[in-house]
VEXKOL-938919 format. One line per 5 residues: number of its first residue (from 1); for each residue y negated, z negated, x negated of C-alpha. Coordinates in nm, 4 decimals. Example, Ala and Ser with C-alpha at 12.3 -4.5 7.8 and 13.67 -1.06 7.14 Angstrom:
<sites>
1) 0.4500,-0.7800,-1.2300; 0.1060,-0.7140,-1.3670;
</sites>
This chain:
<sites>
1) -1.3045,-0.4013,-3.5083; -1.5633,-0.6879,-3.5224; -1.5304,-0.9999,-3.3398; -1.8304,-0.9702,-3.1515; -1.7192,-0.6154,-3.0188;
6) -1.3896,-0.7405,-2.8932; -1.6128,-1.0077,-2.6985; -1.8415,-0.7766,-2.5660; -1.5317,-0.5698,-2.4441; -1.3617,-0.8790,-2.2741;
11) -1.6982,-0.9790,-2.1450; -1.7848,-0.6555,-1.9907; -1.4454,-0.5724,-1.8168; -1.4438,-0.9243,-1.6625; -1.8469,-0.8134,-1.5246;
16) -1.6589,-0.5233,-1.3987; -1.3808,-0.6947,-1.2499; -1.5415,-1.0335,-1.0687; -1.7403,-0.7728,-0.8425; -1.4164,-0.5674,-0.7270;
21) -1.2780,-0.8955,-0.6557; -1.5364,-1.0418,-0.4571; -1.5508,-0.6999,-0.2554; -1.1471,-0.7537,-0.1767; -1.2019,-1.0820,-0.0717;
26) -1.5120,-1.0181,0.2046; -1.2800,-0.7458,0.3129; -0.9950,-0.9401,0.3622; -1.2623,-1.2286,0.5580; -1.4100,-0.9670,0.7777;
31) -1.0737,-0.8181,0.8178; -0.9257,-1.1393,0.9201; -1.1772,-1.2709,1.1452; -1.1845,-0.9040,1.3603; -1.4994,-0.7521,1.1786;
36) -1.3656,-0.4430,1.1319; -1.6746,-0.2284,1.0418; -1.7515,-0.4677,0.7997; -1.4190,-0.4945,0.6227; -1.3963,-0.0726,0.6203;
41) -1.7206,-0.1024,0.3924; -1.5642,-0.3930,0.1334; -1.2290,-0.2382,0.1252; -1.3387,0.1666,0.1020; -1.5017,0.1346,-0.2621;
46) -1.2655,-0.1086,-0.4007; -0.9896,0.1087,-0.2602; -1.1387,0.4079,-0.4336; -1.1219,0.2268,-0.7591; -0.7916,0.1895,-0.7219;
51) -0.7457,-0.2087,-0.5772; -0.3476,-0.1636,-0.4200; -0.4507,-0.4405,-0.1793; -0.7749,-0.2766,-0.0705; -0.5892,0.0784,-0.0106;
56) -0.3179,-0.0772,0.1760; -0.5765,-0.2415,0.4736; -0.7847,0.0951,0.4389; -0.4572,0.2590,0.5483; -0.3790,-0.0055,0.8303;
61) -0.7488,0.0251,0.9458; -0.6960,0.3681,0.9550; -0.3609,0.3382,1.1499; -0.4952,0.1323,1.3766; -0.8228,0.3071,1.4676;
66) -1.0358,-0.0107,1.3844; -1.3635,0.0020,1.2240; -1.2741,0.4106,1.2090; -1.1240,0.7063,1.4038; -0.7460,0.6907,1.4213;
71) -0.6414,0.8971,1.1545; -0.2908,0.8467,1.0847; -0.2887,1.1436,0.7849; -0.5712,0.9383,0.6039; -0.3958,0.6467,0.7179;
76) -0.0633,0.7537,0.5152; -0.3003,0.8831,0.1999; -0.4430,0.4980,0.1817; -0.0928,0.3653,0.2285; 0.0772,0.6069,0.0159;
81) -0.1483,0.4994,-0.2599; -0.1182,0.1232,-0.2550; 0.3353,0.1736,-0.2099; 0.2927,0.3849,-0.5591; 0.1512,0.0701,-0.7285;
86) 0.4346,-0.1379,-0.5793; 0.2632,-0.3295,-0.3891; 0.5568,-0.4190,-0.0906; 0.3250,-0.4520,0.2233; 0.2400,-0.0506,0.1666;
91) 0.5538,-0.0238,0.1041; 0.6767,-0.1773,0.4300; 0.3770,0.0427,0.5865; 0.4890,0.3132,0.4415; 0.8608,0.3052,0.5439;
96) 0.7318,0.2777,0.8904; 0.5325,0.5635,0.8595; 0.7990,0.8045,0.7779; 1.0281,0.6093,1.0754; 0.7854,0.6910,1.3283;
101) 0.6541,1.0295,1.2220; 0.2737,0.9204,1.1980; 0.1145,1.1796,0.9378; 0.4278,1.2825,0.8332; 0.7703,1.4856,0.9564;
106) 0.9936,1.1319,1.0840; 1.2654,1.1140,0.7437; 1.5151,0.8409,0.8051; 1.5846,0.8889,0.4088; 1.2078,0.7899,0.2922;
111) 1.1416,0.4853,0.4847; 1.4871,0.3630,0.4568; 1.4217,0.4593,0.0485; 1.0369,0.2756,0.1304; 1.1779,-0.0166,0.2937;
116) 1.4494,-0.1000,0.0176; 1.1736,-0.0580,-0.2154; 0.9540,-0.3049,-0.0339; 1.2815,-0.5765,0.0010; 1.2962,-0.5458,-0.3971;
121) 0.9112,-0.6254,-0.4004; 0.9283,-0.9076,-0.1909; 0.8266,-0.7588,0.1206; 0.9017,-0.9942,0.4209; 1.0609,-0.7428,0.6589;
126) 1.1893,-0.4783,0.4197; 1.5764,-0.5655,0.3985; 1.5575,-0.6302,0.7836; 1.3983,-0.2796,0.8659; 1.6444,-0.1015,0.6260;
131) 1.8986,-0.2903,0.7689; 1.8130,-0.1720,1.1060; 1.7728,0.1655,0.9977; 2.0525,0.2059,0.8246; 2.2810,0.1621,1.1719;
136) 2.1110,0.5134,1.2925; 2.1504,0.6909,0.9360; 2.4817,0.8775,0.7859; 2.6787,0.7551,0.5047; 2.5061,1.0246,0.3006;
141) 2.1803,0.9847,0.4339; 2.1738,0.6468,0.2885; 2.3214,0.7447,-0.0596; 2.0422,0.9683,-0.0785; 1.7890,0.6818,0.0095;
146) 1.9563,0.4516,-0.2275; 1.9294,0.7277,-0.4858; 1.5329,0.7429,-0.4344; 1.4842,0.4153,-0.4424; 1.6715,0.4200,-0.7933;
151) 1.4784,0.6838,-0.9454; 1.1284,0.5552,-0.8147; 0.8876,0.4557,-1.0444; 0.5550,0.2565,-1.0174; 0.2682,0.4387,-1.1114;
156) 0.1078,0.2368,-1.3506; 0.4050,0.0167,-1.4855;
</sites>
């Protein structure tokens, strides 16, 4: 390969990127400051293109019915999404998800398995919810969610 096609290659997928980025970020400012509408616009395209951090606040907007109909089945989709690329926050989300049933049948084993993943990703809360979980699961329930959590893979890594 030429030197001047490697540049135009690095050039162009930093073009591609810088946009994405900027999108994320006036998400996360209209997010932040209570713009909800707005945010659902940044974060919907950049989600679609894959942006873990951008799925995960679709999800929550989705969860939370701001910006957009309550939806808690899209909501898990978006969330579901962002936890496969590790990102701990989904992750978190996620494991609360399957605790509390929205979208999904309640399964003590997948959020505990979700919120162990989370703790190993740096999420905040996620040894404290497993922790907490763990007091209402059986022995075996949790060897199974330690066994998930074992097995799981990123996608991507």
């Amino acid at each position: 390969m030429s030197l001047r096609f490697i540049i135009a290659l690095v050039l162009s997928l930093v073009c591609f990127a810088v946009p994405a980025w900027a999108d994320f970020q006036a998400g996360e400012e209209a997010y932040n400051r209570g713009d909800y509408a707005a945010a659902l616009r940044e974060f919907r395209p950049v989600a679609k293109q894959g942006n873990a951090g951008a799925q995960y606040y679709l999800g929550v907007l989705y969860e939370i019915g701001r910006g957009v109909a309550q939806d808690y089945a899209q909501a898990r989709q978006w969330i579901e999404k962002a936890a496969a690329q590790g990102n701990a926050k989904a992750q978190e989300f996620l494991g609360t998800t399957y605790f509390k049933g929205h979208g999904v049948p309640q399964n003590f084993v997948q959020a505990h398995m979700w919120y162990n993943l989370a703790a190993a990703n740096g999420g905040n809360k996620g040894a404290e919810l497993r922790d907490d979980l763990a007091k209402r699961m059986t022995p075996a329930q949790i060897a199974e969610a330690h066994k998930l959590a074992r097995e799981w893979k990123p996608i991507g890594k």
